[in-house]
N, C-alpha and C positions, 0 to 999 in steps of 0.2 A: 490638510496635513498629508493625507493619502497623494495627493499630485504632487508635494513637493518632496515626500519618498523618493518616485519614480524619478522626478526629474536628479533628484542627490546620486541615484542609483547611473541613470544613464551617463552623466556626466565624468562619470569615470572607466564607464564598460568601454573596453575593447571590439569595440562593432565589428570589425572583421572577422576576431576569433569568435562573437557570440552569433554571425550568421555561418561561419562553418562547420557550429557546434550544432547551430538548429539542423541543419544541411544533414549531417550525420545523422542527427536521431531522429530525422525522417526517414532514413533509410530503415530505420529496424522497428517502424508501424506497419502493424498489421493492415492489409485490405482484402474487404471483403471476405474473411474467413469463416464468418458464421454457422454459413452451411455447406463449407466444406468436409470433404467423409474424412481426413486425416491433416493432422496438424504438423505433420514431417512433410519436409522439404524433398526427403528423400522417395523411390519408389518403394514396395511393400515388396520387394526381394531382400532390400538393403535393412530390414525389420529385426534382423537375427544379431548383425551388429552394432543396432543402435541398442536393444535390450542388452546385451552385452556390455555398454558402456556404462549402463545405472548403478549406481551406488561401485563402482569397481574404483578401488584406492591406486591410484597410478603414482611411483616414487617419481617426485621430480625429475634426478639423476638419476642415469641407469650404472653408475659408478660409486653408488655408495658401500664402504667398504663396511661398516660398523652401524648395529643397532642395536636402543638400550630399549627393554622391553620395559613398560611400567606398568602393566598387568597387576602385579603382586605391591604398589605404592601407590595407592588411591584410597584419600582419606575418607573413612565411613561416614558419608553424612550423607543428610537429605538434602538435594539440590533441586530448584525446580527443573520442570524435564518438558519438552516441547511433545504436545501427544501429538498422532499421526495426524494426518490430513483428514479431513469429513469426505468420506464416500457418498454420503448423501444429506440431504438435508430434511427436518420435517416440517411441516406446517405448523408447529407448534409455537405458539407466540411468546413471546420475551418480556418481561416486565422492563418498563420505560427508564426504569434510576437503573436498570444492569445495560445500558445503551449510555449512559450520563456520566457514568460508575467508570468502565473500559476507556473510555476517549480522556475522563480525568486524569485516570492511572497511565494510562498508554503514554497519552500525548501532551496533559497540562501540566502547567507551571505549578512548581511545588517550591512552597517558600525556602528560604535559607539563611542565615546570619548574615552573608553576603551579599547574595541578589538571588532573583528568580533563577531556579532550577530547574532543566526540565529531565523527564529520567531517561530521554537517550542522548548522545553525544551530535555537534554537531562542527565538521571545518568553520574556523575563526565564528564560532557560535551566532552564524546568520542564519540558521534553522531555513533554509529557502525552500523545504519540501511542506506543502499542505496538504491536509487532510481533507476532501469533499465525503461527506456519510449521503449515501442513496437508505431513504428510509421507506421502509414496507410500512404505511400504519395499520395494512389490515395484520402485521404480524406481530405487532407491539401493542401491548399489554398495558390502556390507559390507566391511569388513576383518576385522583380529584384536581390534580395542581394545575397551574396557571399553563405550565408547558407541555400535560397528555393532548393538545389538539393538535399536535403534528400533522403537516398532510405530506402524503407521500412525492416525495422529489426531493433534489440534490440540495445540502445545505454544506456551507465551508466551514469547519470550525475552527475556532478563534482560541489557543491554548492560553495566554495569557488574560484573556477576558471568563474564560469557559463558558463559552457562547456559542450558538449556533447563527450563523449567517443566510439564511433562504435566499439560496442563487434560482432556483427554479419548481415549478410544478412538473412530474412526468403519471402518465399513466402505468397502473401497475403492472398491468400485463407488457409494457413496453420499455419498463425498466427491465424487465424478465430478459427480453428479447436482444437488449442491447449485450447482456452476458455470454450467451448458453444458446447455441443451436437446438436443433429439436431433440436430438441426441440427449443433450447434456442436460435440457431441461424435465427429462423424469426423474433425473437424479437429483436437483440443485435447484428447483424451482420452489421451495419452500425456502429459503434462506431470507432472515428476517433484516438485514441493513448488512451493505457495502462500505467497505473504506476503502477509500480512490488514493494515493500518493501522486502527488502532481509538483513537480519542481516550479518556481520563481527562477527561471536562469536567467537571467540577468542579478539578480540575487546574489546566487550561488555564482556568477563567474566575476561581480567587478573588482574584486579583490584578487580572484584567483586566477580570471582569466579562465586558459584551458581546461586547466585540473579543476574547477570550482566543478565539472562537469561531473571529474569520479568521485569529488565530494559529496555530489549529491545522492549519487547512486549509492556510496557505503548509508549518507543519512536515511534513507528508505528504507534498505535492510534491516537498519536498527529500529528500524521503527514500525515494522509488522511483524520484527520477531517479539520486540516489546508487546505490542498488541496480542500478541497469540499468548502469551505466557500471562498477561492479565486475563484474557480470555478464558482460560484452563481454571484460574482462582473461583469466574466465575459460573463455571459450568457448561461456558460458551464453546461450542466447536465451530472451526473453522478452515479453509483454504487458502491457500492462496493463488491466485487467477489470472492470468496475463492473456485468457487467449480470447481477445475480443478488437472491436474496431475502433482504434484511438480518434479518428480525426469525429468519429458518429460520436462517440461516448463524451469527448471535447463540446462539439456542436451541442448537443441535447442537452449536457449536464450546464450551456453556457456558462464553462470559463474556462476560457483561454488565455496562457501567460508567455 
């Protein structure tokens, strides 16, 4: 069933455009950054006007003649709210249904009158973005059931089945390692399970071609903002983390699409 996916999927893909879209987004992997002292491109003179650029509201047009200020029309309610990013992490371990709980809400299928649901959005609803969980089990908090033997290493989860997939074993300390320089690891070295976002592009581009590409990208954003705002429900803090080596973290987590 799986083989004849892939084969239904290639059959239609545009192999030019899905090798110059690979071609591309090889260009914006990281290498070897780990134990680099700064993750700017730039030198540490040029420091004054990258901090400059954070959170600064730039108008599109610098010709906008008219604006409506809506300060004083904002209806009072409670809405959830994204909290900041986790400065640090602890060693404190997690109960195993609040890791089951998150990936349900986040990511699985939720029934509907019509058909499976899932609660973020996705172009022509081919969902091509997977989720791999890197799990700590010395940070997860077992109980009695069938599924506290977790062993620590990458599993893919499966949102229509809410299943876990065991793609691989890794060593703790070397899932550590794959993240976070020595730097980053006094801060973040207690964090109890990873969630990877990894595209199917051929997936996401046989219908779309090109664009299936920024399809994917909008479906990731929706889908760790998702994740953070279940997170918050559960008491989870979290980051989000881009600054590691894709082709090691590919390798190691064995799988590559």
């Amino acid at each position: 069933m799986i083989d004849q996916a892939y084969r239904k999927i290639n059959s239609l893909l545009d192999q030019v455009a899905y090798r110059e879209t690979c071609e591309f987004h090889a260009k914006t992997n990281n290498f070897f950054l780990t134990n680099a002292s700064t993750r700017s491109l730039h030198p540490q003179k040029n420091q004054d006007i990258i901090q400059e650029m954070e959170y600064l509201d730039i108008p599109i047009s610098p010709f906008n003649a008219q604006r409506v200020d809506l300060s004083d029309s904002v209806l009072v309610k409670k809405f959830p709210q994204r909290q900041k990013s986790a400065t640090a992490f602890t060693a404190e371990q997690i109960p195993l249904i609040d890791l089951f709980t998150l990936l349900q809400q986040a990511f699985g299928d939720h029934d509907s009158t019509q058909a499976s649901l899932r609660p973020y959005p996705s172009g022509g609803a081919l969902y091509s973005v997977q989720v791999i969980v890197g799990i700590r089990s010395s940070r997860i908090l077992s109980d009695s059931s069938p599924t506290s033997n977790l062993s620590t290493g990458f599993y893919h989860y499966r949102p229509s089945l809410h299943a876990l997939d065991f793609l691989k074993p890794v060593n703790d300390e070397r899932l550590v390692d794959l993240f976070f320089n020595q730097e980053d690891k006094k801060r973040f070295d207690g964090f109890n399970f990873c969630l990877i976002y990894t595209s199917f592009l051929a997936k996401a581009m046989f219908k779309y071609s090109y664009r299936g590409y920024r399809l994917a990208l909008l479906e990731a954003g929706s889908m760790y903002q998702q994740a953070s705002l279940c997170g918050n429900v559960l008491r989870l803090t979290d980051r989000v983390w881009s600054y590691f080596e894709d082709y090691t973290l590919c390798k190691v987590s064995d799988y590559i699409l």
